[in-house]
Structure formats: C-alpha cells, structure tokens
C-alpha positions in Angstrom: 109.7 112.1 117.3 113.0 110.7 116.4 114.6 111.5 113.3 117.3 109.4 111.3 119.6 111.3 108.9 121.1 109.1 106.5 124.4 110.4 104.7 126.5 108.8 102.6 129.7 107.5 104.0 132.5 108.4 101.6 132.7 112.1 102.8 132.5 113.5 106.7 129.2 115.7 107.8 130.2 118.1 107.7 133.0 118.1 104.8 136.2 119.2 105.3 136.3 120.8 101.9 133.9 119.7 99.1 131.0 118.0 99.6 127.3 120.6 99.3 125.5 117.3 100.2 127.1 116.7 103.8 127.0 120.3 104.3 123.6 120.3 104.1 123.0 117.1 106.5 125.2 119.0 108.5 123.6 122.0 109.0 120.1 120.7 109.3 121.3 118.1 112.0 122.7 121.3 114.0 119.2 123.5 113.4 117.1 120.6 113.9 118.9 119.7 117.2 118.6 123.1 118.4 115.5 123.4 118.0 115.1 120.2 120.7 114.7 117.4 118.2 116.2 114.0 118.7 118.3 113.3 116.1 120.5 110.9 114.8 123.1 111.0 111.9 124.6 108.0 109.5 127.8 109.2 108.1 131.3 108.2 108.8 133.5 108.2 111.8 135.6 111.3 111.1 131.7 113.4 111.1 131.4 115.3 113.8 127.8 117.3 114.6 126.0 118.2 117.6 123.3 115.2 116.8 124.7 111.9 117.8 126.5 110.2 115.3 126.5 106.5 114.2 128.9 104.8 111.3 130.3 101.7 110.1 133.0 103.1 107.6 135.7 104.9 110.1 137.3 107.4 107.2 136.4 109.3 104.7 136.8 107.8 101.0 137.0 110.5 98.5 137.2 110.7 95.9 135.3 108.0 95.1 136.5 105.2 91.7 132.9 104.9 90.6 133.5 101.3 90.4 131.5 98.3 91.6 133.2 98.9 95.0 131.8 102.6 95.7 128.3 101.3 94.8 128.6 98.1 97.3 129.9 100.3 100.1 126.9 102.8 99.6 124.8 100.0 99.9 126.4 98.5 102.7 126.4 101.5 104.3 123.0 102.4 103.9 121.1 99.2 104.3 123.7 98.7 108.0 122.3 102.6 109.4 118.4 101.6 108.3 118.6 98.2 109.8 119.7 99.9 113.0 117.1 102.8 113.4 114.2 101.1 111.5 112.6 100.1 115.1 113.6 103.6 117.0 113.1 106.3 114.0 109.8 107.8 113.2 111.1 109.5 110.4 113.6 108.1 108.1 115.3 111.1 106.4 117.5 109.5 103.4 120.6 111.5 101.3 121.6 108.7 98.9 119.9 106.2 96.3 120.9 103.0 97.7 119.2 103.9 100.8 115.8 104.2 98.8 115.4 100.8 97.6 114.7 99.7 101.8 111.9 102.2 101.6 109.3 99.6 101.2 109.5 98.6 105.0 107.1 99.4 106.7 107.2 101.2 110.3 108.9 104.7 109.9 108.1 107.2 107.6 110.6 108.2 104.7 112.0 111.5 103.2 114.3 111.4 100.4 115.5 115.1 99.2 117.4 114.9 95.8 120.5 115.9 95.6 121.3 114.5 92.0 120.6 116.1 88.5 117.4 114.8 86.5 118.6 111.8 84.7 115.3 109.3 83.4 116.8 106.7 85.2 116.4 107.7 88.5 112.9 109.3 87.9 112.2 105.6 86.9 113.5 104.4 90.3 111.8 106.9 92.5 108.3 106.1 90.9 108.8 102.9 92.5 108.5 104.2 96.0 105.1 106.3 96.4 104.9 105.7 99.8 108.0 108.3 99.9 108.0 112.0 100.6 110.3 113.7 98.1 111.6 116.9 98.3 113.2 118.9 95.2 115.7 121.5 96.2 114.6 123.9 93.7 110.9 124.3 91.5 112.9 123.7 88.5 113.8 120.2 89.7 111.2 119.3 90.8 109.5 120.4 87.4 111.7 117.6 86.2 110.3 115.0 88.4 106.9 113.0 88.0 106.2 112.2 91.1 102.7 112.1 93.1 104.4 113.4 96.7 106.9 116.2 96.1 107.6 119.8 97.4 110.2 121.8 97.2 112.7 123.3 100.3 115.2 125.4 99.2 118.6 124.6 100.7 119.3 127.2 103.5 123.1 127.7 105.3 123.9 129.4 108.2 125.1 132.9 107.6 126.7 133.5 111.0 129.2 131.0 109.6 130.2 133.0 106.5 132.0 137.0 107.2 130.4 139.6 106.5 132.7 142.0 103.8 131.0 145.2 103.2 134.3 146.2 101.2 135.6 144.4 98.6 138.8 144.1 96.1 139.2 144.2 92.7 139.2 140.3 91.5 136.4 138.3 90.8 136.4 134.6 92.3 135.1 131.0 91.2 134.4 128.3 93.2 133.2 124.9 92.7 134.2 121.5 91.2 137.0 122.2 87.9 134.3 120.7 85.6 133.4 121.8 82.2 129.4 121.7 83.3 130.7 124.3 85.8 132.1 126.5 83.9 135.4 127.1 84.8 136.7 127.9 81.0 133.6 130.7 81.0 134.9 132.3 84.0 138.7 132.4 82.6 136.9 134.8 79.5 135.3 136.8 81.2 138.3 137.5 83.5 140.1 138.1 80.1 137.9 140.1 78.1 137.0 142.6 81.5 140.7 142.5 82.8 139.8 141.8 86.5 141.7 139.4 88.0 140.6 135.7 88.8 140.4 133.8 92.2 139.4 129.5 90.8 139.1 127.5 94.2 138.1 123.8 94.2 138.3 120.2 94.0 140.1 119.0 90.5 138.1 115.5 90.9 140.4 112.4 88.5 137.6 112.2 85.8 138.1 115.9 84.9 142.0 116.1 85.4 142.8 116.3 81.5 139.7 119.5 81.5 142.0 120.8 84.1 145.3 120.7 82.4 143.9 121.1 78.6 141.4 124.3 79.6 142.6 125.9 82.9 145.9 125.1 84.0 147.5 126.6 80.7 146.6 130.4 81.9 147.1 130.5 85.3 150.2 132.6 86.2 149.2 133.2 89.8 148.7 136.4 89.2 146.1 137.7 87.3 144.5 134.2 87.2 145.0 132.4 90.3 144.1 128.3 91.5 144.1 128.3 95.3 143.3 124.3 95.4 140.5 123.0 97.2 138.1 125.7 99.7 137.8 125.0 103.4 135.4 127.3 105.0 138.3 129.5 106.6 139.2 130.0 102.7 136.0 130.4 101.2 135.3 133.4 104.2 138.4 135.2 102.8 137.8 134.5 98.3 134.7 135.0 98.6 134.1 137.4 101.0 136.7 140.2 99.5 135.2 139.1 96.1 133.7 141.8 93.9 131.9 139.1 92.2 131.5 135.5 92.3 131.3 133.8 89.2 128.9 131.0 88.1 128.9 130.9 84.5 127.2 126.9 84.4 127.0 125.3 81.3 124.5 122.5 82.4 121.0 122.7 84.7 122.3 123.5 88.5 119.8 121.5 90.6 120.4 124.4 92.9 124.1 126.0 93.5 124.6 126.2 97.4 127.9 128.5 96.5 125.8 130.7 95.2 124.6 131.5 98.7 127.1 131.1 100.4 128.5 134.3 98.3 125.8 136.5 98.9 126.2 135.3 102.7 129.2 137.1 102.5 127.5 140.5 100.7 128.8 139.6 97.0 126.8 139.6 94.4 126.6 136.3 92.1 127.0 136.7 88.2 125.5 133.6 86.7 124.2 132.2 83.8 120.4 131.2 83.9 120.5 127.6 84.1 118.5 125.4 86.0 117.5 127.3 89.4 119.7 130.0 88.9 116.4 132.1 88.7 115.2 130.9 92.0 118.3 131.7 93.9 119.7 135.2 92.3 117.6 138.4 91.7 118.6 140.2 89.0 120.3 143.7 90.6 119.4 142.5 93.9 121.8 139.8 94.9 123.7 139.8 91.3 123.1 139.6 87.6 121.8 137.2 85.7 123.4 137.2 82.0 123.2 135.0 78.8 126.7 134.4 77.9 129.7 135.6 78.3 129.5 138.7 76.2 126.4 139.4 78.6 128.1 139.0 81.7 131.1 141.1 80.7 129.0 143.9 79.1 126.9 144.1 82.6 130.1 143.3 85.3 130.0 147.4 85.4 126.5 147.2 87.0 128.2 145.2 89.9 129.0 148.5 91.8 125.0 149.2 92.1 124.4 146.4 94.4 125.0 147.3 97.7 126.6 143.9 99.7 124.6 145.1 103.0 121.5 144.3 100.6 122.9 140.7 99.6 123.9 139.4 103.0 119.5 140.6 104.0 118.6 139.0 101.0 120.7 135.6 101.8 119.1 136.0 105.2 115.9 136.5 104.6 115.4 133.5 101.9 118.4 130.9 102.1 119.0 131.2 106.3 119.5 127.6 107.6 116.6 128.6 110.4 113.9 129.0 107.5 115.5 125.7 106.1 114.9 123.7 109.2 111.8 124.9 110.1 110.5 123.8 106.7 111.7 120.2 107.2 110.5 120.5 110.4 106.8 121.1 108.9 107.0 118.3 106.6 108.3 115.8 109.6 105.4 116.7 111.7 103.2 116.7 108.8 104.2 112.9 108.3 104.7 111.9 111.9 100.4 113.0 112.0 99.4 111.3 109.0 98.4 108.0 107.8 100.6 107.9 104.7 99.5 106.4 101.8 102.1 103.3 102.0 99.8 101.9 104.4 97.1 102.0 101.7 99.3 100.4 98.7 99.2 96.7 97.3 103.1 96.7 98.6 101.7 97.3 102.4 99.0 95.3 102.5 101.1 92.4 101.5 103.5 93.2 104.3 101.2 93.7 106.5 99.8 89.8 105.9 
C-alpha cells in the first residue's frame, strides 16, 4: 500500500517555525514510515522527512498575500503532486482544499483531514465529494460538519521531541499566532491582574500587524511582559518547558490547539478557555484548568501548584503520542485499501467508468 501525503507548498514539512499543519504531515510521515509504510510526501523543496519527498515549488513562501496568486499556486501545486501519484498511490492523503476538487478520479482512494475552522462554505464544497474519507481533528469539528463519511483522530506529536521540566519558574508563557481570535490581549490581563510575568512567542502575520502594535506591543517592557518573536522547537523546549503555565485564553472555536499539547508534553499545565475542543484536549486539574474568562482563570491560577507536571507529560502520552496518532490513520488506510468505497457506486463513477 503506498500512501501520498499532499501538503501545501508555501511552508516546509516540517516548518521551521509556525506552521501546526506541516507539523502534523511531518510527524505522521516519520511514524507512518517507521512503522514500514511506503510513503511519499508533496511539499516544497526546503521539506525534509524521512519519507521521500517530491515538489515543484523549491522555497518556502510565507507568509502568504491571500491574493489570486497564493490560490493559483495551491492549485498548481496540488493538481502537479496528484497528477504524479494518481497511477502509484493507493491512498491519496490530502492537507489542502484545492487538492479536493481532483477527488472525483477514480483509481486511489482519498483522505482529506480538516485543518480549517467550520465556515458554510467549505461544508458546501466537501458535500460534493462523498466518495471521500474525512477526518475531523476534534468531535466538536466534526459536530460542525454534515458529512456521510467522517471520524475523528485527534492530532498526536511526538513527545520525545519536547523536554521534559519537572521544575518550573515563575512566568507564565503564550504561544501562538498574535491574533485577536487567540487571545493574546486575554493573556496580557491575566499576567496583570495575577502579577506573574509573561513569555508571548509567535508569528505577528501582516493582516494582524496593527492588533500587534494597537493591543500588545504597547506593554511589553521585556521584563515583566516579554515578546520573544517567532518559536522554533529549540525555543518552544525552553518557554514552554520552564513554564508554570501556558496560556490559551481563545476567543474563537479552536478546531483543536496542537500547542496545547505540546505544553503538557513538556509537564505544564494548560489554562484555557473552553472553546471549541478545548474540552477534548485539557482535563480539568489533570493536565490544566479550564476557566470562563479571565476573572476565572486568575481566581484559579493558584490551583496550578496541584497538578503535578510528571502527571501531564503521562497524560500527553497516553492520549496525544504521535504513535497512537499513526496507528489510527493507519486503521483508516487499511480500512480503505479493503473496501469497495462507495465512489465506485455514485452517478459521478459510473459515468467515468463508461
């Protein structure tokens, strides 16, 4: 059974610094070729993976102008790397939209795990492709999503990648995109209003520059509230890892929150609020605290000293390890690879089939 991974080409597998989608490809690619599978991986020329890697664009292209261009180039992209596995590939495995509108070909079979929020739109274009195995990375997405073949697999990492701190400082630490959805502004008040010093790390993306310099940039002193730019993985080992608490105080439905993980990966506890699948991910006084607002988080940040990080880092192991993550993909291809789907059995095949 060979097994095409389709990225997108604007950011390497796996990303140098942001980019939760390519980590992902990434990290199943490595599991899945591991394991003995024969994999192959569309992304760009800088990716590098144990898997073989194909590409037409040579460098990354990030970020991207959301222009005509960006949307051309996906397509490119993605209608080049199916054209070139679509005789070899028993299971097409695709990572961005453009690449499901060639799903109606017949010959492989064709994953597509959804890595974008629920917008109507897109729920409109994946109805169009029943013949396609969908997988939601959290039950509250794919709650979201009407669609007649869909599970679930929760994003896994792996942990051996991500140190271990069972002692930690006194700051608390944010990481993720400076975006008002995520909640950077939240995090600066409850850093405030407990007095704990504040660790922000990542990517200030162009549409969300004036956020940056309106809400963030006018109270950090580099002290007590500190930007440390964009997180490699070197970087993220040492914020979050000495961490008393990560932060994640979203102001929009999180289709899943892979930081999250990678904090309790670490043994710190996560203080969130409880949007999206914030539920699924934390346990409330297991792996952090789950709080309403941010006169919830900073009454409870005391309880943060109960949760013992040896407890986190089992937890992270025993439900988001990249093994479990793999072997659950691995299921679904075989699952596929055995079955006669029900493309075959649609108006769509029969016509191609004549």
């Amino acid at each position: 059974m060979r097994i095409a991974l389709i990225a997108s080409p604007f950011i390497s597998v796996p990303p140098k610094k942001y980019g939760g989608t390519e980590l992902f490809i990434a990290q199943l690619a490595e599991g899945l070729v591991a394991l003995g599978a024969d994999v192959v991986v569309y992304a760009n020329g800088v990716s590098k993976v144990s898997a073989e890697v194909r590409w037409l664009y040579a460098e990354d292209d990030w970020p991207i102008d959301g222009e005509m261009y960006s949307s051309l180039k996906d397509l490119n992209h993605a209608s080049w790397a199916i054209n070139d596995c679509l005789a070899s590939a028993d299971i097409i495995h695709l990572n961005n939209a453009p690449g499901l509108a060639f799903a109606r070909m017949r010959g492989p079979r064709w994953v597509y795990t959804l890595h974008h929020p629920h917008l109507p739109s897109l729920t409109q274009f994946y109805s169009c492709f029943e013949n396609v195995e969908f997988v939601s990375i959290s039950d509250f997405q794919k709650l979201k999503e009407p669609l007649k073949r869909i599970r679930t697999i929760h994003h896994g990492i792996d942990l051996s990648q991500y140190d271990f701190q069972p002692k930690k400082q006194q700051y608390l630490s944010f990481l993720g995109r400076i975006a008002p959805v995520k909640g950077v502004h939240n995090a600066i008040e409850i850093a405030k209003r407990t007095g704990i010093p504040l660790k922000i790390a990542g990517e200030v993306q162009p549409l969300f520059k004036d956020y940056f310099d309106s809400k963030i940039k006018p109270h950090i002193d580099g002290k007590f509230i500190e930007y440390v730019g964009e997180a490699d993985l070197a970087i993220k080992n040492e914020l979050l890892g000495n961490s008393m608490g990560l932060l994640f105080p979203i102001e929009w439905d999180e289709p899943f929150g892979l930081v999250m993980v990678e904090a309790m990966a670490a043994g710190t506890p996560v203080v969130a609020f409880p949007g999206g699948s914030v539920k699924e991910v934390v346990r409330d006084g297991v792996s952090g605290l789950i709080c309403s607002d941010v006169a919830d988080a900073v009454a409870r940040l005391s309880e943060l000293s109960s949760i013992k990080p040896v407890a986190i880092r089992a937890y992270a192991q025993q439900y988001f390890s990249v093994e479990r993550m793999v072997q659950d993909y691995l299921s679904l291809y075989r699952e596929m690879y055995d079955e006669v789907t029900l493309f075959e059995d649609t108006d769509i095949g029969s016509q191609a089939a004549a």
